[in-house]
C-alpha positions as CSV (number, residue, x, y, z in Angstrom):
1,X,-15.1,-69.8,19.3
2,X,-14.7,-72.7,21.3
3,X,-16.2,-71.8,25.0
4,X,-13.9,-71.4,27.9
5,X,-15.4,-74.2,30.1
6,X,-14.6,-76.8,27.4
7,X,-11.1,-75.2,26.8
8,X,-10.5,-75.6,30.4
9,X,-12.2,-79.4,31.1
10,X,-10.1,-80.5,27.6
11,X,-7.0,-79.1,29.5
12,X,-8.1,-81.1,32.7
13,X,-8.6,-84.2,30.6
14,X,-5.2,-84.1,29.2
15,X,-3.3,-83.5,32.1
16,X,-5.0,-86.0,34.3
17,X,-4.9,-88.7,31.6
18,X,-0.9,-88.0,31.5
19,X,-0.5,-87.8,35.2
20,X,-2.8,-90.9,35.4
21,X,-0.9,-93.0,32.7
22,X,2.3,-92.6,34.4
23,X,0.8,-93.5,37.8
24,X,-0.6,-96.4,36.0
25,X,3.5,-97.4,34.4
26,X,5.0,-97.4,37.9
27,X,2.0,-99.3,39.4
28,X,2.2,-102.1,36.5
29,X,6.0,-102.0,36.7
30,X,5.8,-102.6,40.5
31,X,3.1,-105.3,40.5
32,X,4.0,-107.4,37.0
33,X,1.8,-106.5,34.9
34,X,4.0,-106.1,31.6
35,X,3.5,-107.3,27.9
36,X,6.7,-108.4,25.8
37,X,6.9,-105.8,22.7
38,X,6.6,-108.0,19.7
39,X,7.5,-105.0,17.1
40,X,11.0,-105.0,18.5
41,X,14.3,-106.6,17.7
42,X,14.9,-106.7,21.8
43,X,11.1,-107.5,23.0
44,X,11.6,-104.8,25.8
45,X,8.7,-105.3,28.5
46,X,6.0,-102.4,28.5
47,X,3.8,-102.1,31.4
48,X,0.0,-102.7,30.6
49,X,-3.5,-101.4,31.0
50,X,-2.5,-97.9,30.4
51,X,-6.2,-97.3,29.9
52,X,-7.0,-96.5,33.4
53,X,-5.1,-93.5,32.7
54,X,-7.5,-92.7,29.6
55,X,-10.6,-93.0,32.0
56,X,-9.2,-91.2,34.5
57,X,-8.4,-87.8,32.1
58,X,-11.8,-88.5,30.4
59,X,-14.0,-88.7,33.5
60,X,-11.9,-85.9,35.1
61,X,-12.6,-83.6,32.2
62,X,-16.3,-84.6,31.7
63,X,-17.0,-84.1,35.0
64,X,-15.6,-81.0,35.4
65,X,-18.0,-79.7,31.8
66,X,-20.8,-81.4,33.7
67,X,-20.5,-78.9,36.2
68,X,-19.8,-75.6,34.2
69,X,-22.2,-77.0,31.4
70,X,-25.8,-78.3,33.0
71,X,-27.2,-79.0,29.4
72,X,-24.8,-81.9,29.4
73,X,-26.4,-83.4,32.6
74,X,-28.3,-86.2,30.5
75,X,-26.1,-87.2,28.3
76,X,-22.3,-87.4,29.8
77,X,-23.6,-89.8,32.3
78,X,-25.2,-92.3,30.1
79,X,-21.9,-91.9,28.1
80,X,-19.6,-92.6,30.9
81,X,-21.9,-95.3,32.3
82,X,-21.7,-97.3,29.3
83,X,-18.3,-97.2,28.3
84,X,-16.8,-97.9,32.3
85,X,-19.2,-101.1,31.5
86,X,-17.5,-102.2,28.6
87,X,-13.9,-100.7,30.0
88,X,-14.9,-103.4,33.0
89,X,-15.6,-106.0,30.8
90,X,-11.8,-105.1,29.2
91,X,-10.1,-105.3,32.4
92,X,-12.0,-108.6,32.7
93,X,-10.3,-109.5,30.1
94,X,-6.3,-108.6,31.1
95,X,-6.9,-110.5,34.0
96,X,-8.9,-113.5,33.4
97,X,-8.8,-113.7,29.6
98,X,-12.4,-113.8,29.3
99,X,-14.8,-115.9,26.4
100,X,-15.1,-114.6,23.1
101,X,-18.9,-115.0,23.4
102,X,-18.8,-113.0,26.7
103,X,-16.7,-110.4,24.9
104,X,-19.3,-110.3,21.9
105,X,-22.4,-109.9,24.2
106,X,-22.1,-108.3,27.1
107,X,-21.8,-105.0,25.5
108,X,-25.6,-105.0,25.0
109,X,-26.3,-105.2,28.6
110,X,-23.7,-101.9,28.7
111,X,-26.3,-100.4,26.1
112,X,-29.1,-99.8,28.7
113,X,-28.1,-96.1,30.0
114,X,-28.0,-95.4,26.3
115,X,-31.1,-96.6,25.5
116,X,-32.8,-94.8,28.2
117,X,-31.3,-91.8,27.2
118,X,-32.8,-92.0,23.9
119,X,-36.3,-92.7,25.2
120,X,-38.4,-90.3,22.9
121,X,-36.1,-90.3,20.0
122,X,-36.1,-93.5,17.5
123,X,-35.4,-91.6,13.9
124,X,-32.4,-92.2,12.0
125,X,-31.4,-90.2,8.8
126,X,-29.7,-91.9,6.0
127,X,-27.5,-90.5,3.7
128,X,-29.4,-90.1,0.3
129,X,-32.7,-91.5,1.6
130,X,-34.1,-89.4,4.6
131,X,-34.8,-89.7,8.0
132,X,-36.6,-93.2,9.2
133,X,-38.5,-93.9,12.2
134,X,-37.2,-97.3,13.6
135,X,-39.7,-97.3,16.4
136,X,-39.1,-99.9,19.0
137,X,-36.7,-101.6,16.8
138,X,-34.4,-98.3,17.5
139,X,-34.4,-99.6,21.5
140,X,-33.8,-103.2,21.3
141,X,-32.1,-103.5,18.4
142,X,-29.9,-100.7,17.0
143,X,-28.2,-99.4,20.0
144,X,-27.6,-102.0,21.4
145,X,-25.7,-103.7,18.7
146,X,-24.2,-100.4,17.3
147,X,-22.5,-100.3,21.0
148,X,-21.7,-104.0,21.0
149,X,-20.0,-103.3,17.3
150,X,-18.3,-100.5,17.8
151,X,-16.6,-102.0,21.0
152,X,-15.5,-105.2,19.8
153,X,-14.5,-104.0,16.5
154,X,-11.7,-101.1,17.9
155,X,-10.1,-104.2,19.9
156,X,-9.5,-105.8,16.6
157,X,-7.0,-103.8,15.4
158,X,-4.2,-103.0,17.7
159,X,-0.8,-104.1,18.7
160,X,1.3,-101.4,17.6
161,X,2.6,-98.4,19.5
162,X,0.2,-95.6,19.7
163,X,-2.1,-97.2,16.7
164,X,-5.0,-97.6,18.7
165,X,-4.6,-94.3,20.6
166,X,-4.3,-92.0,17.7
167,X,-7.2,-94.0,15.6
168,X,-9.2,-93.1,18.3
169,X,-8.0,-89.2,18.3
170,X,-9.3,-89.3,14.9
171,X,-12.5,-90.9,14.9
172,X,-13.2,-88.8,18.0
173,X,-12.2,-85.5,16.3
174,X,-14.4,-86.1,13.5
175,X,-17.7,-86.5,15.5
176,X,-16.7,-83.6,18.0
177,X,-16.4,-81.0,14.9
178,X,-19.5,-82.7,13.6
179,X,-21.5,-82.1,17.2
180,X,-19.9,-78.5,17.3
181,X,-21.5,-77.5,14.2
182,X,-24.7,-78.7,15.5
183,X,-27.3,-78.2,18.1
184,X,-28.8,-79.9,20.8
185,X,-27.8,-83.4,21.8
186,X,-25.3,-83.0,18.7
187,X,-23.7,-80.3,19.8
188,X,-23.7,-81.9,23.5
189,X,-22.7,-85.3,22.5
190,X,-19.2,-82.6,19.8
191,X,-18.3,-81.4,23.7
192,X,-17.5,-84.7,25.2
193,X,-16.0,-85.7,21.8
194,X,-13.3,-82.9,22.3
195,X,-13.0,-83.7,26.3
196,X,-12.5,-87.5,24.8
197,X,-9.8,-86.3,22.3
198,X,-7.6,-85.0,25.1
199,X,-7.8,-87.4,27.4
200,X,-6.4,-89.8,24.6
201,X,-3.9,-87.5,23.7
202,X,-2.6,-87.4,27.3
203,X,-2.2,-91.0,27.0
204,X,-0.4,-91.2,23.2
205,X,2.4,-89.4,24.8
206,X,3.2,-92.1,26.4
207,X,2.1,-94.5,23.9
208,X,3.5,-93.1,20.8
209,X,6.7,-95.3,19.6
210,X,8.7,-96.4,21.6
211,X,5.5,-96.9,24.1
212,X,6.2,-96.7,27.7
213,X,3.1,-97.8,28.2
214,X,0.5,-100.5,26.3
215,X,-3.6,-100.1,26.7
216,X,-4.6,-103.5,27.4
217,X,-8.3,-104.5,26.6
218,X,-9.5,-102.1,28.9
219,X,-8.5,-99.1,27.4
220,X,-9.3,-100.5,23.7
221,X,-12.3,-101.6,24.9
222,X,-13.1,-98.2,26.8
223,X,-12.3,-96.3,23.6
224,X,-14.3,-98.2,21.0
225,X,-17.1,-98.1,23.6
226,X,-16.3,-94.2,24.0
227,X,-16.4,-93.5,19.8
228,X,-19.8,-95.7,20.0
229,X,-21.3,-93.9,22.7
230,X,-20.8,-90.5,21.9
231,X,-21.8,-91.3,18.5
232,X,-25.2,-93.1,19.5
233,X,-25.6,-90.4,22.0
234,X,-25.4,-87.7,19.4
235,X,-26.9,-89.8,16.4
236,X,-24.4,-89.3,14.5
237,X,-24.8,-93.0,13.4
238,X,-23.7,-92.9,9.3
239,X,-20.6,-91.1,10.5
240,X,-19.9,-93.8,12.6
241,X,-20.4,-95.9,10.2
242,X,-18.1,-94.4,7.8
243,X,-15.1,-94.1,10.7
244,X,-15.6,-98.0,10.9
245,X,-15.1,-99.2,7.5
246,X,-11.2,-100.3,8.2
247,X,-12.8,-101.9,11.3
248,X,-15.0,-103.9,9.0
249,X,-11.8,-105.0,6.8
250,X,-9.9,-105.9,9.7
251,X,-12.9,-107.8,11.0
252,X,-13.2,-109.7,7.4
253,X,-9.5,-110.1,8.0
254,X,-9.8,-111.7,10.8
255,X,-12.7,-113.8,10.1
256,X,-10.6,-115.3,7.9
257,X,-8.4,-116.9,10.8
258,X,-11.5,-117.8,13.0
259,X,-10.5,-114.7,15.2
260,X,-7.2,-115.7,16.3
261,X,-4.8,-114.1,14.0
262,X,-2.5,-110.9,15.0
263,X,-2.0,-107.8,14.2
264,X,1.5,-108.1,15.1
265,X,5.1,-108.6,12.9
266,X,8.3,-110.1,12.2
267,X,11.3,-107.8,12.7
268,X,14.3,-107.9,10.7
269,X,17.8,-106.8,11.7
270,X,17.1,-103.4,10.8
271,X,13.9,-103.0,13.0
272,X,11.7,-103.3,10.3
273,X,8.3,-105.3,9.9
274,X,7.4,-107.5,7.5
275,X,4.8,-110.1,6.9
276,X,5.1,-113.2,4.9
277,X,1.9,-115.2,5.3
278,X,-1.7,-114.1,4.1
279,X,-2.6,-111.2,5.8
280,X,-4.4,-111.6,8.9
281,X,-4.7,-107.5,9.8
282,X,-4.6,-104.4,8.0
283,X,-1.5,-103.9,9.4
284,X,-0.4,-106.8,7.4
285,X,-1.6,-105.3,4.1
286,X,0.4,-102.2,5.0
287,X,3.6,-104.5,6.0
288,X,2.9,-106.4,2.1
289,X,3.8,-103.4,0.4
290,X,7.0,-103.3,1.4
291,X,9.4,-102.9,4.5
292,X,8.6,-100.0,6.9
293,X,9.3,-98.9,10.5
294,X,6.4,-99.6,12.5
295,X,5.9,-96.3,13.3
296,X,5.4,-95.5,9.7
297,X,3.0,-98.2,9.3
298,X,1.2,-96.7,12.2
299,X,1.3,-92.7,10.1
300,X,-0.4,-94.8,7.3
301,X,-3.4,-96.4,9.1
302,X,-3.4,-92.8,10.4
303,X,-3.8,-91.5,7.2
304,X,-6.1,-93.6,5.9
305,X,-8.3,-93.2,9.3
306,X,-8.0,-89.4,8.2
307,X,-9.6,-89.8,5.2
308,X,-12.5,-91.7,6.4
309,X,-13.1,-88.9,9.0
310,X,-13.3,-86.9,6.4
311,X,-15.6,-88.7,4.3
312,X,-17.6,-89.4,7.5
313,X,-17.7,-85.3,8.3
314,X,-19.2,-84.7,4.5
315,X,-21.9,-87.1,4.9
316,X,-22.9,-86.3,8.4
317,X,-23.1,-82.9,7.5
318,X,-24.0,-82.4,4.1
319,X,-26.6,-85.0,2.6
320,X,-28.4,-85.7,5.5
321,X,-30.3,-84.0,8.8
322,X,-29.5,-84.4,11.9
C-alpha cells in the first residue's frame, strides 16, 4: 500500500501542474507565444511552453514529499537541480533557437548534482552478466552522457498532441513500480517517479488531442531530463535503456536527414495523416502503414512505449541486482 504522504504530494502534483498549464495558455495567448498546429486541416494556433506547468506540479509535489519524507532529502534535489538545468537550456531554446552543439552538450554540465549524489556508488549491474564497478569512469563518463542522452533523445520525437506527454507517463510509470518494489535510493528515486507521473498527467489534459496547449523545448527537454534523472538517481540504468530503444530508432531516423527532418504530417481532407517521402520519424513509419487520425497514431507509439516498459520492468527486476 502506497503511503499517504505520496498519495497526497501525487495529488498536489496533479492539480498544480493543471492549474499551472492553464495559467501558462492564457499567459502565452496574451503575450504571442503560439505555434501553428501542423496535424490540422485548419492549423489552429496553440499556445506554447506548456512545460512550465509540468515543473511547476512536479516541484510542487516533490517538495511537498521532501517534507513528509526526509529520506528523500538527497536525492529529490539533485533530481530537480538537474532537470530545471536542462528545462533552462529548453526554454533557451523557444526563445533564442539555440545551437545544436549547445543543445548536445550542455547537458553534461547539468549532470554535476547527479554526480555528486552518487559519490560512493560507481557499480552498475548488467542484465545476464553481473554487477561491474566502473570506478571513476562511472563519474565522468556515464552520468554524464546517460543525462545528456536521455535529454536530447525525448526532444526527438514529438510534434503530435499529447505524444510526448503520455510517452513520458509511461517510461515514468515503469521506473516508479520498479523503485517501489525496491529499497533504498530505488525505492526513493519509484516516489519521485510516481510524483513525476502526475504532474505530467495534469498537463496531458490539456495536451491530449485537440491540445490547448504545446510543451515547447522546455518541457520535452525537462521531461527527458526528468526520465534520465530519476533513472540515474535510482540506477535503474538497463531499464532506461530499454525505455529508450524507439528513441534510438527515431534518432537513426533522423540521422538520416542530418537532424533536420520532422516528426510532423500531411493532412488530407478527412483529417488524416499521411507520409509520402522516406520516413524521417517513427511517426512516419506509423503514418506508412496506412491512413490514421493522429490521435491513433499517438495510441500506437503508446502501445509500443508500453511494451518496452514492460520489457524494461522484467529485466530491471528479474535478471539482474539492484
Amino acid at each position: 500500500m502506497l503511503p499517504l504522504a505520496l498519495i497526497a504530494s501525487a495529488i498536489i502534483a496533479l492539480i498544480v501542474g493543471y492549474l499551472s498549464t492553464l495559467w501558462v495558455i492564457n499567459q502565452a495567448k496574451k503575450n504571442g507565444f503560439v505555434g501553428k498546429d501542423i496535424n490540422k486541416i485548419n492549423k489552429p494556433e496553440v499556445p506554447l511552453m506548456g512545460g512550465i506547468g509540468i515543473i511547476a506540479g512536479f516541484i510542487a509535489g516533490s517538495f511537498s514529499l521532501l517534507i513528509t519524507d526526509t529520506r528523500s532529502e538527497r536525492v529529490i534535489p539533485a533530481v530537480i537541480l538537474s532537470s530545471l538545468l536542462i528545462a533552462f537550456l529548453g526554454l533557451l531554446d523557444d526563445i533564442f533557437n539555440v545551437r545544436q552543439a549547445i543543445r548536445a552538450f550542455l547537458p553534461l554540465f547539468a549532470s554535476v548534482p547527479l554526480i555528486v549524489y552518487s559519490v560512493g556508488h560507481s557499480v552498475i549491474s548488467i542484465p545476464f552478466i553481473g554487477p561491474i564497478n566502473f570506478g571513476i569512469f562511472y563519474y565522468v563518463i556515464i552520468i554524464p552522457f546517460a543525462l545528456t542522452i536521455t535529454s536530447n533523445a525525448f526532444n526527438m520525437l514529438e510534434g503530435l498532441n499529447g505524444l510526448g506527454a503520455g510517452m513520458g507517463i509511461i517510461m515514468l510509470s515503469a521506473l516508479a513500480y520498479i523503485g517501489l518494489t525496491h529499497k533504498g535510493a530505488t525505492y526513493q528515486a519509484g516516489l519521485i517517479a510516481l510524483v513525476a507521473v502526475f504532474s505530467l498527467l495534469g498537463f496531458l489534459l490539456l495536451n491530449k488531442y485537440p491540445a490547448k496547449v504545446f510543451p515547447g523545448n522546455i518541457g520535452t527537454y525537462f521531461i527527458g531530463s526528468l526520465i534520465g534523472a530519476i533513472g540515474i538517481a535510482g540506477y535503474m540504468y538497463t531499464a532506461l535503456a530499454v525505455l529508450y530503444i524507439p528513441y534510438v530508432i527515431e534518432f537513426i531516423l533522423k540521422a538520416r536527414t542530418r537532424f533536420k527532418g520532422i516528426s510532423f504530417g500531411k493532412v488530407d481532407d478527412e483529417g488524416k495523416l499521411y507520409w509520402d517521402e522516406k520516413p524521417h520519424s517513427l511517426t512516419h513509419v506509423i503514418m506508412k502503414l496506412g491512413r490514421f487520425k493522429e490521435y491513433q497514431i499517438v495510441t500506437i507509439l503508446w502501445l509500443i512505449e508500453t511494451l518496452f516498459a514492460i520489457l524494461a520492468v522484467y529485466l530491471q527486476t528479474t535478471t539482474i541486482i539492484i
